[in-house]
C-alpha positions as CSV (number, residue, x, y, z in Angstrom):
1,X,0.0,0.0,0.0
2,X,1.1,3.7,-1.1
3,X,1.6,6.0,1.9
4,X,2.0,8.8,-0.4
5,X,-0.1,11.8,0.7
6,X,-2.9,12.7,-1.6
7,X,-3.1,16.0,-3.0
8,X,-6.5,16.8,-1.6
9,X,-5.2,15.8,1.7
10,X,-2.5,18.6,1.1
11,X,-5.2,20.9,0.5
12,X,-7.1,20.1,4.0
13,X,-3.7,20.9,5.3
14,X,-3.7,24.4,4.1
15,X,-7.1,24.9,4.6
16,X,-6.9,24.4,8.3
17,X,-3.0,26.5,8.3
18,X,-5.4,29.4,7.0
19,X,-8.5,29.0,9.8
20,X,-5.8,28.9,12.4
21,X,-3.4,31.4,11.0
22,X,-7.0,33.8,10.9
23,X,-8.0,32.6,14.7
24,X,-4.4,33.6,16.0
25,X,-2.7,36.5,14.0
26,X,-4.7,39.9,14.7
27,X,-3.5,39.3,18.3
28,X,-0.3,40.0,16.3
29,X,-1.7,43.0,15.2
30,X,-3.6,44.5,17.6
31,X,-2.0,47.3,18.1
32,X,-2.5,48.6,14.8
33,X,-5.5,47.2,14.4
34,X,-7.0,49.6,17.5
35,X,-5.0,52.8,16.3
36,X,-6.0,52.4,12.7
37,X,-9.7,52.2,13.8
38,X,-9.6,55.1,16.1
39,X,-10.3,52.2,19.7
40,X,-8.5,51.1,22.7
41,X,-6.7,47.9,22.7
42,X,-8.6,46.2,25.3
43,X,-11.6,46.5,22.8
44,X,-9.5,45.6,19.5
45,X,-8.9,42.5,21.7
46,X,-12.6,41.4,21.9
47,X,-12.1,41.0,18.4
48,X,-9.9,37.9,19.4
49,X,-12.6,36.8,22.0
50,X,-15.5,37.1,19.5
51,X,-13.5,34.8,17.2
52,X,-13.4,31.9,19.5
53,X,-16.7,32.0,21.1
54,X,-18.4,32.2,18.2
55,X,-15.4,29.1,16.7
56,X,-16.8,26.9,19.6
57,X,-20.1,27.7,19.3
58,X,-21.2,27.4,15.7
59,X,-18.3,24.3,15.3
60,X,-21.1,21.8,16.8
61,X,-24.4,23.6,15.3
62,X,-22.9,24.5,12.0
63,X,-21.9,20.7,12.1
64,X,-25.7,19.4,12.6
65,X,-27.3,21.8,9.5
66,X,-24.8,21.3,7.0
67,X,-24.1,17.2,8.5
68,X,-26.1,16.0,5.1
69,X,-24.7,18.0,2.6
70,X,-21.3,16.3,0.8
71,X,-18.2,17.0,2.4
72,X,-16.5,18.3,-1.4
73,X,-19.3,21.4,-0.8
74,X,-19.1,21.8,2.7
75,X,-15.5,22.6,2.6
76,X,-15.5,24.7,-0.9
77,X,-18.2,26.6,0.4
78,X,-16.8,27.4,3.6
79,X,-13.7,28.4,2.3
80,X,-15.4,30.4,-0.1
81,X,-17.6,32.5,2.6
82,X,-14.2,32.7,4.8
83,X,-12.3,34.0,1.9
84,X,-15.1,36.1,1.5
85,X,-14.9,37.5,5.1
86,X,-11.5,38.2,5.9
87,X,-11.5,40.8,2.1
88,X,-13.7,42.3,4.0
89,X,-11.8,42.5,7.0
90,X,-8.8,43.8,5.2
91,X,-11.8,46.3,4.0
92,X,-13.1,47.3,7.0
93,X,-13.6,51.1,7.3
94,X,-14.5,51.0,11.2
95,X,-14.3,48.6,14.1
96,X,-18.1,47.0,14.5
97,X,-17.5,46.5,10.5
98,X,-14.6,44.1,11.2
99,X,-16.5,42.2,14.3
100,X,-19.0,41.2,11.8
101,X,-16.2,39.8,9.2
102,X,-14.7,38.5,12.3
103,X,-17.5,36.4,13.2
104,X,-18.8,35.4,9.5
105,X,-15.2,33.9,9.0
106,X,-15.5,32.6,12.9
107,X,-18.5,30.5,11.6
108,X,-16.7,29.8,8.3
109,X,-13.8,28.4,9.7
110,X,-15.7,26.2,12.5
111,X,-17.7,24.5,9.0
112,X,-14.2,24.0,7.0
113,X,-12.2,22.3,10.8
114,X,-15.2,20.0,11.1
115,X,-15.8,18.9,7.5
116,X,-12.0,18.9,6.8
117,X,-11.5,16.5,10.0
118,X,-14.6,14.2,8.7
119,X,-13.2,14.3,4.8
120,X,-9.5,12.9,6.4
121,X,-11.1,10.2,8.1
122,X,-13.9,8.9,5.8
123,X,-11.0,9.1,3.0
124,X,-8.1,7.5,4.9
125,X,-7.6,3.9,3.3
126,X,-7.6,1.4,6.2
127,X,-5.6,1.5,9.1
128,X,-4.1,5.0,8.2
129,X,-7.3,7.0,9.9
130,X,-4.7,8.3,12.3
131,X,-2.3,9.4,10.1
132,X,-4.3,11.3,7.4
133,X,-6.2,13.3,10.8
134,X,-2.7,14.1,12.0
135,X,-1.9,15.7,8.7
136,X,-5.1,17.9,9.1
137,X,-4.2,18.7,12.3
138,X,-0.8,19.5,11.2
139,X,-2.3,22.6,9.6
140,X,-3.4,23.4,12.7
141,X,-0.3,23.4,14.1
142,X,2.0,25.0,12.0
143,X,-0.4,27.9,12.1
144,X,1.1,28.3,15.4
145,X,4.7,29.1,14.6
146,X,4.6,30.1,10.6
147,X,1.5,31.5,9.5
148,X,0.9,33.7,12.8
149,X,4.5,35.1,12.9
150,X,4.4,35.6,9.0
151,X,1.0,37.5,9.3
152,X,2.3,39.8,11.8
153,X,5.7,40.7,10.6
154,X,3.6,41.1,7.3
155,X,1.3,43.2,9.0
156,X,4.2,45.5,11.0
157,X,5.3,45.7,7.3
158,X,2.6,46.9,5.2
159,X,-0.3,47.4,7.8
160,X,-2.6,45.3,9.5
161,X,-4.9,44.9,5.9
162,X,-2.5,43.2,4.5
163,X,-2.4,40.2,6.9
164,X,-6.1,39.6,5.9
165,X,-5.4,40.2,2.5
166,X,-3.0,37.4,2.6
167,X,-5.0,34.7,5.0
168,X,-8.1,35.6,1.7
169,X,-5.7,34.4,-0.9
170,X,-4.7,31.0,1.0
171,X,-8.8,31.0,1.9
172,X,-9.2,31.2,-2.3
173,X,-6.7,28.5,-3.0
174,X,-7.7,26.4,-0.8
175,X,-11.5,26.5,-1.6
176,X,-9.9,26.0,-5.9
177,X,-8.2,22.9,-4.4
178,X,-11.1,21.4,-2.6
179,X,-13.1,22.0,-5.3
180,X,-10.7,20.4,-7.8
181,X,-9.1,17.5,-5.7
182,X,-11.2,16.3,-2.7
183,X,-12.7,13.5,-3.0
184,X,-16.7,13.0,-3.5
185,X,-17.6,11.7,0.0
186,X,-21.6,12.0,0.3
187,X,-22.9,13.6,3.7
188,X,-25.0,11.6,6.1
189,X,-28.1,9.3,5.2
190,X,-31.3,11.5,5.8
191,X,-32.3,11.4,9.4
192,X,-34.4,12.8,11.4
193,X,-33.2,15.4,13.6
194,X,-32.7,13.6,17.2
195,X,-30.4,11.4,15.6
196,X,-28.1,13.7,13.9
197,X,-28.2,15.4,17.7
198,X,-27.8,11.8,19.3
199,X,-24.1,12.9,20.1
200,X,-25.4,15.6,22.5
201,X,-26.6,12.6,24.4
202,X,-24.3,9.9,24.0
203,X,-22.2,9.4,27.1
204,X,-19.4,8.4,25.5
205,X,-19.0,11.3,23.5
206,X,-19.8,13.7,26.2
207,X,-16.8,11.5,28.1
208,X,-14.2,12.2,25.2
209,X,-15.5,15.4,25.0
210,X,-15.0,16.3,28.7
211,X,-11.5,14.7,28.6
212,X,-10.7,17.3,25.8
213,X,-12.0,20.2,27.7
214,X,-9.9,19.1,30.7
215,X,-7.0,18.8,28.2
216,X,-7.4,22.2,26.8
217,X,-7.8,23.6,29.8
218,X,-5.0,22.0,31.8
219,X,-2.6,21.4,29.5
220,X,-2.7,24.7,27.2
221,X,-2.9,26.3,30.1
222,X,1.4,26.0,30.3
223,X,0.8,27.2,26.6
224,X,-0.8,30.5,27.6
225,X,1.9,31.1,30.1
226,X,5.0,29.5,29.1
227,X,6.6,33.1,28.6
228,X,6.1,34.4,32.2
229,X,7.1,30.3,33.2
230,X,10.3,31.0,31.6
231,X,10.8,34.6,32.9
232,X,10.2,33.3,36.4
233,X,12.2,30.3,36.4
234,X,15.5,30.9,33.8
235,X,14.9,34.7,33.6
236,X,16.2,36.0,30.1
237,X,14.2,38.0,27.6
238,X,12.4,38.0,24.7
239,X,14.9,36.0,22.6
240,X,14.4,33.3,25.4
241,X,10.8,33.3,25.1
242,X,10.7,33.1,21.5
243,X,13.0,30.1,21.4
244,X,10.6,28.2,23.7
245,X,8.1,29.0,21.7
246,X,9.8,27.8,18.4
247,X,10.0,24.5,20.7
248,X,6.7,23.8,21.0
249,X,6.1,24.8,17.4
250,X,8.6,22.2,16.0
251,X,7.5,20.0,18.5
252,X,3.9,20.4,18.3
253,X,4.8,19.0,14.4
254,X,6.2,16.5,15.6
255,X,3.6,15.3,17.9
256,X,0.6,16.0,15.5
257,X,2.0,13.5,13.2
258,X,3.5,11.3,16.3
259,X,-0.2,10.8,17.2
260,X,-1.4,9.7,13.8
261,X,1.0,7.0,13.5
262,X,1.0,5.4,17.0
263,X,-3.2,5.8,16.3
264,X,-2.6,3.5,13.6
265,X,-0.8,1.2,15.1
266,X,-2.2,1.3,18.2
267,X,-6.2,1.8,17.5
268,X,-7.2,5.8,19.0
269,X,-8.0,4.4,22.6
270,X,-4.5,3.2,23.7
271,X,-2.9,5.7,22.0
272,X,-4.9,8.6,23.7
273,X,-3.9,6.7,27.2
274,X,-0.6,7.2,26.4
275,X,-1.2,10.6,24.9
276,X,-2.7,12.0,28.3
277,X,-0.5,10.1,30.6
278,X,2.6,11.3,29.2
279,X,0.9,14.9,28.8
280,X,0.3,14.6,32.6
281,X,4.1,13.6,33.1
282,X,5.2,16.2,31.2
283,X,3.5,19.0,33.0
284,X,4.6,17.5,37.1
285,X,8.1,17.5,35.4
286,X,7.8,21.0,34.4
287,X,6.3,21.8,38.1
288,X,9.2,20.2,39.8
289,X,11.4,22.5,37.4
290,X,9.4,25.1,38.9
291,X,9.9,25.0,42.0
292,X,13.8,23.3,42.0
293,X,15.5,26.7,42.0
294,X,17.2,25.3,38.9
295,X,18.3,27.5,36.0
296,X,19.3,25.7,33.2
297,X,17.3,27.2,29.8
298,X,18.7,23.9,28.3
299,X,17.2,21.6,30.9
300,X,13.8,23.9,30.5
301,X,14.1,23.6,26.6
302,X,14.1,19.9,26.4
303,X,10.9,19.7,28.9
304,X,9.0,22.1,26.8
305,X,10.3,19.7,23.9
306,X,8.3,16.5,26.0
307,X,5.5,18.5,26.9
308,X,5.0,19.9,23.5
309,X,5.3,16.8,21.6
310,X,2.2,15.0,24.2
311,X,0.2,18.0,24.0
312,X,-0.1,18.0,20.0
313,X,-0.5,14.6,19.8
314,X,-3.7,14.7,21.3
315,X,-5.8,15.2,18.4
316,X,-5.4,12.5,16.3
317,X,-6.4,9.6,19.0
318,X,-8.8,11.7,20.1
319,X,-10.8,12.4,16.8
320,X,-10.4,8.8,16.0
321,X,-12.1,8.0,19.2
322,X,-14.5,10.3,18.8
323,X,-15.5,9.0,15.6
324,X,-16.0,5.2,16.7
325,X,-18.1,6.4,19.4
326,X,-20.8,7.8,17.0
327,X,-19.9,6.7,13.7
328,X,-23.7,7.7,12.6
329,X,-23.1,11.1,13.2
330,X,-19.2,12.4,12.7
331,X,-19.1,15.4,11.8
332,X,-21.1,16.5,14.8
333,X,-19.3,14.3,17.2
334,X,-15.7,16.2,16.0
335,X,-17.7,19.5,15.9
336,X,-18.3,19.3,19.8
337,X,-14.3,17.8,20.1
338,X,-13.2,20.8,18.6
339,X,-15.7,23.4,20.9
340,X,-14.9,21.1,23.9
341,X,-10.7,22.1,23.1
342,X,-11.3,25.6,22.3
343,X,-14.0,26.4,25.2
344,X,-11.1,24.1,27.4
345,X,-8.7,26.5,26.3
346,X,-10.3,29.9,27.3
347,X,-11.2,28.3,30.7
348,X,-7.4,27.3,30.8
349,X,-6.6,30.7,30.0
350,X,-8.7,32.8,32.8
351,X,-7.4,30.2,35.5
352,X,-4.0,30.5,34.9
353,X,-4.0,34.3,35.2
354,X,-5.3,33.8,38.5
355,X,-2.7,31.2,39.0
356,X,0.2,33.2,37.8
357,X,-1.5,36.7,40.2
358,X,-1.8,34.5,43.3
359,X,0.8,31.2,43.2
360,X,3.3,32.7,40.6
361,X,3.5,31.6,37.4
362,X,6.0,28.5,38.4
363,X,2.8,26.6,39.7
364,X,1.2,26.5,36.6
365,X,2.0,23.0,35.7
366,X,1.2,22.1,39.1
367,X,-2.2,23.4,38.6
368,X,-2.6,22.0,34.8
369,X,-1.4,18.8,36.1
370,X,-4.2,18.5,38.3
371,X,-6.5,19.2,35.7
372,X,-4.7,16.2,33.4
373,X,-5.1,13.7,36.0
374,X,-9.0,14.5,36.0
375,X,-8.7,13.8,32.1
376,X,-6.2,10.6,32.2
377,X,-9.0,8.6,35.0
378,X,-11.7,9.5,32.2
379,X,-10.0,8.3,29.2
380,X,-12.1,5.3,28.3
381,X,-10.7,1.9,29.2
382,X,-8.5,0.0,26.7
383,X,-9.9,-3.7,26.3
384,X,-7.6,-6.6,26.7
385,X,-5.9,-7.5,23.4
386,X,-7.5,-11.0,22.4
387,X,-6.1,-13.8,19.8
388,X,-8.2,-12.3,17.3
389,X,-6.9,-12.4,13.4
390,X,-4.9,-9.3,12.3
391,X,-7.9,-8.3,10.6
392,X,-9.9,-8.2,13.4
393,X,-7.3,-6.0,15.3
394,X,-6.9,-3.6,12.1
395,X,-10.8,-3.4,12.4
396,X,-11.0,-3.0,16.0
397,X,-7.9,-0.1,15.8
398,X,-10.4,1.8,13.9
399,X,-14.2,0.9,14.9
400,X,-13.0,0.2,18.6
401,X,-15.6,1.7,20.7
402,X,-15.3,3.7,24.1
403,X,-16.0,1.6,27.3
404,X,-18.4,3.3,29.7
């Protein structure tokens, strides 16, 4: 079997680099952005909080209305109306113009993550479910550490419009290359509504979900404040803090596509074990750094190295999980995945402020470590490997479905 990547998959790739780099980059830019449009800064930033709320919130409904329509046109479509947004953006002649691009593309992007995410694993030939979702969430990623930096130096360049202006032309090309490459996958059979809502109520889901949330929450968390962490534990300055960062950047590569394979070789539910136990290691080893009085930026590097590499490797597993557990209705299974991580990372956000004003900011891991540990006992329950054919197992690896 080929394990050449598909161009379409290629495409997903850069569609989710673009919804990420647009989610990220005008807290690049906000400066600008508030001077340019005659506000305060602390209101250009609700720009950044409209954004995600309205991500996490429209990512599971959007996922329920458009659940029947094929995949091909969910995706092009989206692209098309996010492309569509952020020219406007780069547009905008006042502030409350921009909210309202901010949260059409808000809703655009939460279609295109879902659909792109239910495309990878309804295409992925058999037994590579994990690694085709860890190229998607790849995107994701490198958003993080190419597209966000590139948008803002482009934006301290040639003004904050041109950073939308750029994130519209990868929108465009991506929307040309779904519409040219991605293969015809049909949406779901006609239902009637409760079922395409049964993951609301499915326990299992709301399990996976909740083990997300406590994931986003906890484990971002270090995320949020892993430039204060390195101020108060190693001291040096900004070139310090933008090497760690790099780290989890390269890193968080690493792990997306670390996740996919072990998925595949593993099945989603004993890789996500792993995923959150060694996330949860990670982060004590990072508290004990904390708090050991030592100084070494070399010995902090290589810990923000392991924690990084865990921490991006959660989505691959967990999608796949996900998935098993209502196979009926995908699309809006990952859709509340995806709000559960975003919502979990917010929450993450607000506590470790009050962490890093009360504690310091050295107890963060401490206090995200908790938080995994809540996650790790809900992970669902790995089954006992049986002296089933090696089809059976490559089945299982894929359909497995969570304990409860």
């Amino acid at each position: 079997m080929s394990h050449r990547i598909p161009p379409w998959l290629l495409v997903l790739f850069a569609a989710l680099l673009a919804t990420g780099t647009d989610e990220f980059v005008i807290a690049g830019v906000l400066p600008e952005v508030a001077e340019s449009l005659d506000v305060t800064v602390s209101v250009a930033g609700q720009l950044v909080t409209a954004f995600a709320v309205v991500y996490a919130l429209g990512a599971p409904t959007l996922a329920v209305v458009l659940d029947r329509l094929p995949r091909r046109l969910v995706l092009g479509g989206g692209l098309a109306v996010f492309t569509v947004a952020n020219a406007a953006a780069a547009l905008a002649p006042e502030y409350w113009t921009l909210m309202a691009s901010r949260i059409v593309a808000a809703l655009a992007a939460a279609s295109v993550t879902s659909a792109a995410f239910a495309t990878a694993a309804s295409g992925a030939p058999e037994g590579r479910q994990g690694s085709y979702l860890s190229v998607v969430t790849a995107g994701m990623t490198v958003a993080l550490f190419t597209g966000v930096p590139l948008g803002t130096l482009l934006g301290g360049l040639y003004g904050w419009r041109a950073t939308f202006w750029l994130i519209a032309a990868v929108g465009a090309l991506s929307a040309l290359g779904v519409f040219t490459t991605a293969p015809r996958i049909a949406g779901s059979p006609a239902a009637p509504l409760a079922e395409r809502l049964s993951p609301l109520r499915s326990l299992p889901v709301a399990r996976l979900v909740t083990v997300t949330f406590l994931c986003g929450t906890g484990g971002l968390m270090f995320y949020n404040y892993i430039g204060p962490f390195t101020t108060a534990t190693v001291g040096g300055g900004a070139d310090l803090r933008a090497g760690m960062l790099l780290i989890v950047g390269l890193l968080g590569l690493v792990g997306a596509l670390f996740g996919g394979r072990v998925s595949d070789a593993l099945g989603p539910h004993r890789t996500l074990k792993l995923v959150v136990g060694g996330h949860l290691a990670a982060l004590i080893l990072a508290g004990l750094f904390g708090v050991s009085g030592v100084t070494s930026a070399i010995v902090l590097g290589i810990l923000v190295a392991l924690w990084s590499t865990f921490a991006w490797s959660l989505n691959p597993p967990m999608q796949g999980s996900v998935l098993a557990a209502a196979p009926q209705a995908g699309m809006t299974a990952m859709a509340l995945n995806i709000s559960g991580l975003y919502l979990g990372t917010g929450v993450g956000g607000a506590i470790g402020g009050v962490v890093v004003g009360t504690l310091g900011a050295s107890y963060v891991p401490f206090v995200g470590a908790v938080l995994m540990l809540v996650a790790f006992s809900l992970t669902p329950r790995v089954r006992q490997r049986t002296a089933h054919s090696t089809t059976t197992e490559q089945s299982e690896r894929v359909h497995e479905a969570p304990s409860t």
